[in-house]
C-alpha positions, 0 to 999 in steps of 0.5 A: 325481370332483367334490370337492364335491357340491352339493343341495338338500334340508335337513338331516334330508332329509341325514341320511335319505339318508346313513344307509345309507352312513354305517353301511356306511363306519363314518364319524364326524361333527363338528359346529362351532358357536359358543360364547357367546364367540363362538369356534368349538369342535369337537365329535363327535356322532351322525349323528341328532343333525346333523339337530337342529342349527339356524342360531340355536344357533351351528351353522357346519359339520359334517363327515364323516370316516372315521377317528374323531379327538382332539379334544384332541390336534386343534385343528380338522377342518382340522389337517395330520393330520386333514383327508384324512379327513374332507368338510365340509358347509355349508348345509343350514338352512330358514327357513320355506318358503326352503331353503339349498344343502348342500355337501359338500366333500373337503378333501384333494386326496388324501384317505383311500380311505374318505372318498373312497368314501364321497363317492362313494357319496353322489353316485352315489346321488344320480345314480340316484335318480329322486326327484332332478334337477339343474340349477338356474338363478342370477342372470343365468341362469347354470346349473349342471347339477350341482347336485341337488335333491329334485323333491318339495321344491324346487319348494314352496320359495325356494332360496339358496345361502347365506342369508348371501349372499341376493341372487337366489334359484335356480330349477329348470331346466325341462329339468333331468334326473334 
């Protein structure tokens, strides 16, 4: 199994999709932003409540984890006692018709059994479902057949894979399979 999937689709898109294996799994999610000061701060919310997170209200990761954890005795979703739990999830934000890669991140080489199914479930959805294919070009035609993208969308939009880094956008592979 791949410790990271990678897609692009944004992250309403994200949320829709997850519902039906976020409620059979009975994960929690967390979300990261920034604060005025400037320091990033924890908080958990409700799966439809990522999908209203944007980049210009401090929005940094969200995370999904199996088991629901204390943000006061935790000082971060990284800690020794909490990361086996739990999948990091970066990008996922749209600028207009541009649309940034998300990833979703195992952060334990041995995570929990039910954060590791979940994952699981998430990918082979995504490897079944005929409204996705994968396989996108960078750069200097680098490829990378494991990356997933909504047929429908992409090809409508700029795609990145991190806005913070915009050097060359990606294209979809010609010969990209479902």
């Amino acid at each position: 199994m791949a410790a990271e999937i990678r897609v692009f689709m944004t992250l309403n898109e994200l949320v829709d999709y997850v519902q039906p294996l976020y409620e059979k799994y009975s994960i929690h999610c967390y979300a990261e932003r920034l604060g005025d000061d400037k320091k990033v701060f924890t908080s958990k919310i409700e799966l439809s409540d990522l999908s209203r997170l944007k980049g210009d209200q401090g929005y940094v990761n969200f995370f999904f984890s199996s088991s629901e954890i204390d943000l006061k005795a935790s000082k971060n979703l990284y800690d020794d006692a909490v990361y086996m739990y739990a999948i990091e999830g970066t990008g996922g934000r749209e600028e207009g018709k541009e649309l940034e890669l998300i990833k979703l991140r195992i952060l334990a080489k041995a995570p929990e059994k039910n954060i590791k199914s979940f994952h699981t479930a998430i990918q082979n959805k995504l490897k079944k479902d005929e409204a996705f294919g994968s396989g996108v070009y960078s750069g200097a035609k680098a490829f990378y057949k494991d990356i997933f993208y909504l047929k429908t969308d992409a090809q409508k939009r700029v795609l990145w894979f991190d806005f913070k880094r915009k050097k060359e956008p990606v294209t979809i592979a010609d010969n990209a399979t479902a």
